[in-house]
N, C-alpha and C positions, 0 to 999 in steps of 0.2 A: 522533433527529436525529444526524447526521455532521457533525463540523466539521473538516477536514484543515485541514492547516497543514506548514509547513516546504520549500516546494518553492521553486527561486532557478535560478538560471546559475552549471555551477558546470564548470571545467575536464576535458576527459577523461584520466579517472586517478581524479581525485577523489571526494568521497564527498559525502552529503547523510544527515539523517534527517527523517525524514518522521511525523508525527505525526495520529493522530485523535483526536478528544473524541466518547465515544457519551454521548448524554441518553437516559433511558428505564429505564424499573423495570427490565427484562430485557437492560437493556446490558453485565451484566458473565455473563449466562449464556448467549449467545448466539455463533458461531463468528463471524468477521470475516474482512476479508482486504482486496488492493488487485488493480484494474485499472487499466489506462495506455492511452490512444488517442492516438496520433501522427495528426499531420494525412495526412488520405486516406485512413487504415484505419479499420478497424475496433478497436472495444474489445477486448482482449485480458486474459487472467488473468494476473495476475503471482504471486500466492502468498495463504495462506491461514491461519488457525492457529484454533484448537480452543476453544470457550470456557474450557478450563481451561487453555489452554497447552502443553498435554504436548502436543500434536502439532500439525507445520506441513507443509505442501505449497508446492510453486513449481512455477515455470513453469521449462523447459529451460533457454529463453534467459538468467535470471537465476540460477538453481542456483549455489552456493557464491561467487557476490557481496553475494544480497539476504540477509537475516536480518528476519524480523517477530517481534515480540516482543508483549506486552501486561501493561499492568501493570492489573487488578483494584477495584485501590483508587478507584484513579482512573479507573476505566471509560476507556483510551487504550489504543489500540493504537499499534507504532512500527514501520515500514519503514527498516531501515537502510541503505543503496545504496554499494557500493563499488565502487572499478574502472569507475568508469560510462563507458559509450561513447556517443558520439556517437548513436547507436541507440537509446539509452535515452530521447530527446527525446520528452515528452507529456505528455498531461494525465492524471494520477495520481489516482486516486477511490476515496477508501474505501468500503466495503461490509460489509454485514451479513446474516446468513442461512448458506443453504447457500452451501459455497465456492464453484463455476460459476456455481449459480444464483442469485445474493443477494434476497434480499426487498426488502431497502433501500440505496441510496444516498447518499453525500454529494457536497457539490459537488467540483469538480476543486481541484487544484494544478497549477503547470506545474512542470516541471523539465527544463531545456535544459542540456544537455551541447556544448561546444564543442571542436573539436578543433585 
């Protein structure tokens, strides 16, 4: 199970973090990541990292803003969002599995960017 949390209204420029809670014997060995759907599109990848952490993947559009992190301990993973632009408005869903392909999902966050 996915529990995100952290998503608000936050100024363009600004920054937000974004948080998940994975439940599950295999929550802390398993890769994660987040997708974002803005209303009228489609779900899109934003980034991805590794069940041990040593390695992350992003999306173009966010490259050298977003930062995902994951702390282990605590079976959470963390979307960090800086610089965010008006464009970055959607609903934010953690995920678990293969990066593109995740096996599981958790419910959305919103995060609306105002300019």
């Amino acid at each position: 199970q996915l529990q995100a949390s952290g998503g608000g209204l936050v100024q363009a420029g600004g920054s937000l973090r974004l948080s998940c809670a994975a439940s599950g014997r295999t929550a802390s060995s398993i890769g994660m990541g987040w997708f974002r759907q803005a209303p009228g599109r489609d779900r899109e990848f934003v980034g991805a990292i590794s069940w041990s952490g040593g390695s992350t993947t992003y999306a173009d559009s966010v490259k050298g803003r977003f930062t995902i992190s994951r702390d282990n301990a605590k079976n959470t993973v963390y979307l960090r969002m800086n610089s965010l632009k008006p464009e970055d408005t959607a609903v934010y869903y953690c995920v678990a599995g293969p990066s593109r392909i995740p096996d599981y999902w958790g419910q959305g966050t919103q995060v609306t960017v105002s300019s």
